[in-house]
Structures are given as structure tokens and as C-alpha cells.
Backbone as ProteinMPNN parsed JSONL, in Angstrom:
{"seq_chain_A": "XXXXXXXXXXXXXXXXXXXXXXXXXXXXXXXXXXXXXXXXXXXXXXXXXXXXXXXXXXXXXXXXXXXXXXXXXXXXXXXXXXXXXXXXXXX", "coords_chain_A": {"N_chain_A": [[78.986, 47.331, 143.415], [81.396, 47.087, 142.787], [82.151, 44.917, 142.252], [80.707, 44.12, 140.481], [81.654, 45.52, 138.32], [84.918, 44.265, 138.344], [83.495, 41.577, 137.169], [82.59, 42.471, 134.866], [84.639, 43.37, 133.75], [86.177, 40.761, 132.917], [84.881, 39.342, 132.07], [84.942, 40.731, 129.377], [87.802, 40.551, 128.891], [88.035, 37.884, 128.868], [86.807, 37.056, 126.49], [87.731, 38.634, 124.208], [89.902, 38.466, 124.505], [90.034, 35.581, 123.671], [88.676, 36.179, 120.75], [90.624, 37.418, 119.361], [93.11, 35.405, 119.227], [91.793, 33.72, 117.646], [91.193, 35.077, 115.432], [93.798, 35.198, 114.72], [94.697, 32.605, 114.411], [93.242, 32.476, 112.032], [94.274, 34.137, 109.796], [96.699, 33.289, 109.649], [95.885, 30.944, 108.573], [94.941, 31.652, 106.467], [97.03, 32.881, 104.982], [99.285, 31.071, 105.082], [98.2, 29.76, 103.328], [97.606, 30.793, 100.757], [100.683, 31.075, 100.474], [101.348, 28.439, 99.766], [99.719, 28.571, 97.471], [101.324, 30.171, 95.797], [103.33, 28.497, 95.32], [103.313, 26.59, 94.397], [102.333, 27.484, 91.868], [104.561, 28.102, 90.85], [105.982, 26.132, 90.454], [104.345, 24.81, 88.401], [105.09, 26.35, 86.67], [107.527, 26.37, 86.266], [107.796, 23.348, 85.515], [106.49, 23.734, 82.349], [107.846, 25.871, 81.462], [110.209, 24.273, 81.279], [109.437, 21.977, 79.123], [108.717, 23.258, 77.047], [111.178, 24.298, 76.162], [111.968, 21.675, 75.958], [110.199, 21.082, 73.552], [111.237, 22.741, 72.143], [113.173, 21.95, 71.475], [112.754, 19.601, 69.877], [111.784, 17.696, 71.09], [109.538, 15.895, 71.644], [108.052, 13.887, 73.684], [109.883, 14.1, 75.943], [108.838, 16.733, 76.774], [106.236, 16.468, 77.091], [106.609, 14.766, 79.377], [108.086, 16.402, 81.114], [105.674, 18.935, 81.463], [104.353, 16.78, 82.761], [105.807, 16.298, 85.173], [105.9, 18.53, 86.161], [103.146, 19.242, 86.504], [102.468, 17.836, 88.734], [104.293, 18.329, 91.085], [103.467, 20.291, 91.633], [100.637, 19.903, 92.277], [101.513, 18.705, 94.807], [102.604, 20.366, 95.778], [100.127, 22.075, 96.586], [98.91, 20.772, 98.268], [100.474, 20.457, 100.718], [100.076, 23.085, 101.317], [97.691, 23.021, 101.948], [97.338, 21.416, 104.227], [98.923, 22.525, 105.88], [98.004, 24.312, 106.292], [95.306, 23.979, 107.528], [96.387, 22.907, 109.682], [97.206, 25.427, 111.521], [94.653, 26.244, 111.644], [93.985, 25.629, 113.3], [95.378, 25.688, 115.41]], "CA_chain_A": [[79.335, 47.97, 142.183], [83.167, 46.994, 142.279], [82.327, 43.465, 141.5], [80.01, 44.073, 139.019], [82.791, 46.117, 137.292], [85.777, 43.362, 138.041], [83.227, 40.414, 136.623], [82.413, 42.797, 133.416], [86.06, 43.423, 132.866], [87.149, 39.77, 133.287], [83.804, 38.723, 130.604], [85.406, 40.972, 128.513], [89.073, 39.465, 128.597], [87.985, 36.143, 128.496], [86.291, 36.67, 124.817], [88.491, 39.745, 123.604], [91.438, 37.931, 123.825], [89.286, 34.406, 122.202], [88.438, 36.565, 119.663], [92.024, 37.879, 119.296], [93.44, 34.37, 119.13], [91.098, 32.845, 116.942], [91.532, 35.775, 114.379], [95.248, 35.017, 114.475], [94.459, 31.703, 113.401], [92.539, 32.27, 110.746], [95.053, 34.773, 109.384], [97.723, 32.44, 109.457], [95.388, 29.936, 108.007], [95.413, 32.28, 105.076], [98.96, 33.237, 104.608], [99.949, 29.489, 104.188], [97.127, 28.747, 101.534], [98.696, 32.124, 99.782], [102.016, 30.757, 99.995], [100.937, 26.764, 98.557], [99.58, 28.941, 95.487], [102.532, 30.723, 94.789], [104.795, 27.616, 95.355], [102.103, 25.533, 93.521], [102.103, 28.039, 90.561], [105.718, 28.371, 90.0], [106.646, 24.742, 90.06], [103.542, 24.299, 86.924], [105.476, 27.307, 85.479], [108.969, 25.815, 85.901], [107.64, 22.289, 84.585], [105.928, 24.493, 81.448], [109.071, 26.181, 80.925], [111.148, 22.602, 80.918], [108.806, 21.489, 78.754], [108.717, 24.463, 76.239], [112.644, 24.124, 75.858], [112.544, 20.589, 75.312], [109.527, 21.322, 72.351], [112.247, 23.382, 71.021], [114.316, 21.319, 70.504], [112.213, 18.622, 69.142], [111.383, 15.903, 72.005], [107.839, 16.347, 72.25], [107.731, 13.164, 74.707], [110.374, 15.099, 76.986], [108.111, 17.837, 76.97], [105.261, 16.157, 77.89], [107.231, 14.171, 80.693], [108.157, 17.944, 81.935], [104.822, 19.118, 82.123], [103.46, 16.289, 84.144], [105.944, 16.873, 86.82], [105.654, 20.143, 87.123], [101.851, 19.436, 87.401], [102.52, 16.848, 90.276], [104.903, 19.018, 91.76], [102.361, 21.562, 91.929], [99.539, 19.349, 93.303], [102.013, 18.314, 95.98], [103.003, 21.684, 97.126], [98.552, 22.045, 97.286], [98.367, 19.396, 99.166], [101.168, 20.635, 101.753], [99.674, 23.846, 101.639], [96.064, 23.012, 102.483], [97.835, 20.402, 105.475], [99.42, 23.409, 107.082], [96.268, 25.654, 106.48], [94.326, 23.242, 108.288], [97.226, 22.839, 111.239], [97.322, 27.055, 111.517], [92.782, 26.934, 111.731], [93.518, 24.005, 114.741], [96.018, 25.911, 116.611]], "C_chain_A": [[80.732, 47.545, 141.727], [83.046, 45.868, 141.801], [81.819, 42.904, 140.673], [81.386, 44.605, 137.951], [83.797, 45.042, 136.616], [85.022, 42.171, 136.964], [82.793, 41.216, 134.84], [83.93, 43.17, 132.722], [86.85, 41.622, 132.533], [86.34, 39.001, 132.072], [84.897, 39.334, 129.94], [87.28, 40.488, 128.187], [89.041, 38.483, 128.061], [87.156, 36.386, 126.467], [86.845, 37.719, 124.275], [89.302, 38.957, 123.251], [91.036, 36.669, 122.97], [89.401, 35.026, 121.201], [90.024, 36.668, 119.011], [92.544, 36.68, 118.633], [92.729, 33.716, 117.958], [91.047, 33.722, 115.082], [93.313, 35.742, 113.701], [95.19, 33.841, 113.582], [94.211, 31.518, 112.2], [93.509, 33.362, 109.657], [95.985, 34.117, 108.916], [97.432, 31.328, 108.464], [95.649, 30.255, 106.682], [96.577, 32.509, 104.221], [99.177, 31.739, 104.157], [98.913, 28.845, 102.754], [97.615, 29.824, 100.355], [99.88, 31.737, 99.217], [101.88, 29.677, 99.123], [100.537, 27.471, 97.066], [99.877, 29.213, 95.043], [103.488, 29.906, 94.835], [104.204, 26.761, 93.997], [102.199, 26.342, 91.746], [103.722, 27.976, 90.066], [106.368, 27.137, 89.897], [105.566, 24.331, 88.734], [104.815, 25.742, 86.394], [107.175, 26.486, 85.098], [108.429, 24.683, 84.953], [107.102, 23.018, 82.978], [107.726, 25.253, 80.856], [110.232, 25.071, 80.396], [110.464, 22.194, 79.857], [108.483, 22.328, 76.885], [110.447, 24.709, 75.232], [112.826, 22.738, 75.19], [111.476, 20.72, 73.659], [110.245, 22.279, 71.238], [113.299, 22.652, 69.966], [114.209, 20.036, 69.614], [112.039, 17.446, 69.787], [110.437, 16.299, 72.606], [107.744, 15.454, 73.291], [108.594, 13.762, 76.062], [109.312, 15.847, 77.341], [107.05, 17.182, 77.955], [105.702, 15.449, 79.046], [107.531, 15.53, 81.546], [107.0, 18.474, 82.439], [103.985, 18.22, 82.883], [104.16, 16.442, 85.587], [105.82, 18.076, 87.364], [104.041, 20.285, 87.654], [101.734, 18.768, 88.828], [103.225, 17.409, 91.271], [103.81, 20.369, 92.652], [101.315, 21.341, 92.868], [100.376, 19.146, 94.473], [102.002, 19.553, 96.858], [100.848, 22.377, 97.603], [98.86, 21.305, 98.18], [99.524, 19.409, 100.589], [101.055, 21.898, 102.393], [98.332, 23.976, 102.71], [96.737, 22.035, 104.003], [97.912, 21.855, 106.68], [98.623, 24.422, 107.35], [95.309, 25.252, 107.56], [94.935, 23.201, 109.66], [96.962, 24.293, 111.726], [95.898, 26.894, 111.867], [92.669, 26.264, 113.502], [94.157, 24.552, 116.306], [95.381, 27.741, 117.554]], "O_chain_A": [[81.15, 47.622, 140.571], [83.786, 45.593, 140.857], [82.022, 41.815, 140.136], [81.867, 43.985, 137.002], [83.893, 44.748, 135.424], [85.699, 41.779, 136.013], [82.732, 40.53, 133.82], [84.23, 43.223, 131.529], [87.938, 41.468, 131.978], [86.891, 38.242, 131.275], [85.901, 38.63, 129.826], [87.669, 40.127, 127.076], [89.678, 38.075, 127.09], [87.253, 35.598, 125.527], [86.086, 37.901, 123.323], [89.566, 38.636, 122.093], [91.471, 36.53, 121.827], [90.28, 34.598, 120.453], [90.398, 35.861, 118.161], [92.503, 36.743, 117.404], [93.504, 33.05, 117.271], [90.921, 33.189, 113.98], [93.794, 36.126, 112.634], [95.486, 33.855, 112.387], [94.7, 30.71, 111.412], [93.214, 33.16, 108.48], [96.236, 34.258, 107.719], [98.265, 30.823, 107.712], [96.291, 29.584, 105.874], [96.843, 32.304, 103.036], [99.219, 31.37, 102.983], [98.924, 28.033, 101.829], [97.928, 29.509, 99.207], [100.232, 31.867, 98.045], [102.18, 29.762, 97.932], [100.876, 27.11, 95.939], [99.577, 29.144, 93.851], [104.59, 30.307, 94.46], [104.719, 26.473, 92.916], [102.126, 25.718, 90.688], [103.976, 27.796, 88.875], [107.38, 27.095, 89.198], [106.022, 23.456, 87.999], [105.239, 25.501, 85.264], [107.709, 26.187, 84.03], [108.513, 24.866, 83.739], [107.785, 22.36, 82.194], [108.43, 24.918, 79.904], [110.909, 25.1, 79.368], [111.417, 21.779, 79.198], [108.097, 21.775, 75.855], [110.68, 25.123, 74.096], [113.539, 22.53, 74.209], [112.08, 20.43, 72.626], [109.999, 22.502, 70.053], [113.809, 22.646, 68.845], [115.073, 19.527, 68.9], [112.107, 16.339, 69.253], [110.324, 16.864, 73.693], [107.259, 16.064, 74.244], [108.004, 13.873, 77.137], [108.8, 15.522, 78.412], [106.987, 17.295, 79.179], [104.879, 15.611, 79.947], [107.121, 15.573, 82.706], [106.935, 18.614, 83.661], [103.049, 18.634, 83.568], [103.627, 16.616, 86.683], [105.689, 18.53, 88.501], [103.617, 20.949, 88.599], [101.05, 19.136, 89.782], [102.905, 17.087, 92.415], [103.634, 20.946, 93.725], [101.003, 22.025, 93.843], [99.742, 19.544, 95.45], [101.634, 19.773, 98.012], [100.486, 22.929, 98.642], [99.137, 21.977, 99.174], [99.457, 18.501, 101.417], [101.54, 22.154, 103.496], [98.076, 24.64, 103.714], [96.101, 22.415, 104.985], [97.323, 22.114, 107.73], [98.543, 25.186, 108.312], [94.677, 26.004, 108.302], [94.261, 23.401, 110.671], [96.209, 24.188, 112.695], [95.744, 27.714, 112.772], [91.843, 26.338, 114.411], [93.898, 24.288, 117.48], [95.862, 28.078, 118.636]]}, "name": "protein", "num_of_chains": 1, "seq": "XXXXXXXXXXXXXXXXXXXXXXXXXXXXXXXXXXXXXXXXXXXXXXXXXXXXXXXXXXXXXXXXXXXXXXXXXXXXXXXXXXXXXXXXXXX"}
């Protein structure tokens, strides 16, 4: 009976704490794809705002040179988001 007990407490460790671990991951995984979309959104808003100022003042080709970096800026910080989302699912 005692070593039925020890081998049902030691199952349950071994995949409690997996579970445990593997829910951490995926948590974390989340948080950084959270963060890439709020870095990702406020670099299109900055470029949009640059871009909005210079249409003020009458250099529409400024402008449009503003909003493409802020869109490239934006894809970048995706694209460093989803990297570290993917590192965070691995570890």
C-alpha cells in the first residue's frame, strides 16, 4: 500500500508540475505578443502623428515618408514580438 501511494504521488508531480511549467510558457508566450501590439501600435501612431504635422504644414511627400516608417517600424516591432513569443512557447 505505501508504494502504491509513493508511485501515485510521484505520477502526480511529474505531470502537475509539466502542466505547471508548460502553462507558464504559454502565459509568457502571451504577454510578449501583448506587448509587440502595443509597441507595434504606438510607433504606426507616432509615424501618423509625424505625418499629420507635416500635412499641416503643407509637405504632403513628408507626410507620406512619415507614415511609411512608422508602418515599418511597426511591422518590425511584430516581427520582434512574434520572435520572442515563439522563444517564451520553446522554453
Amino acid at each position: 500500500m505505501r508504494k502504491l501511494g509513493i508511485a501515485a504521488m510521484a505520477f502526480f508531480v511529474a505531470f502537475g508540475i509539466g502542466y505547471v511549467g508548460t502553462q507558464a510558457g504559454e502565459t509568457k508566450a502571451k504577454m510578449e505578443e501583448m506587448k509587440g501590439d502595443v509597441k507595434s501600435m504606438n510607433e504606426e501612431t507616432k509615424g501618423e502623428n509625424k505625418a499629420l504635422r507635416e500635412e499641416a504644414k503643407g509637405n504632403d511627400t513628408k507626410a507620406a515618408v512619415e507614415r511609411g516608417k512608422g508602418k515599418m517600424k511597426s511591422a518590425g516591432e511584430k516581427a520582434k514580438a512574434k520572435s520572442k513569443e515563439l522563444k517564451a512557447k520553446t522554453e
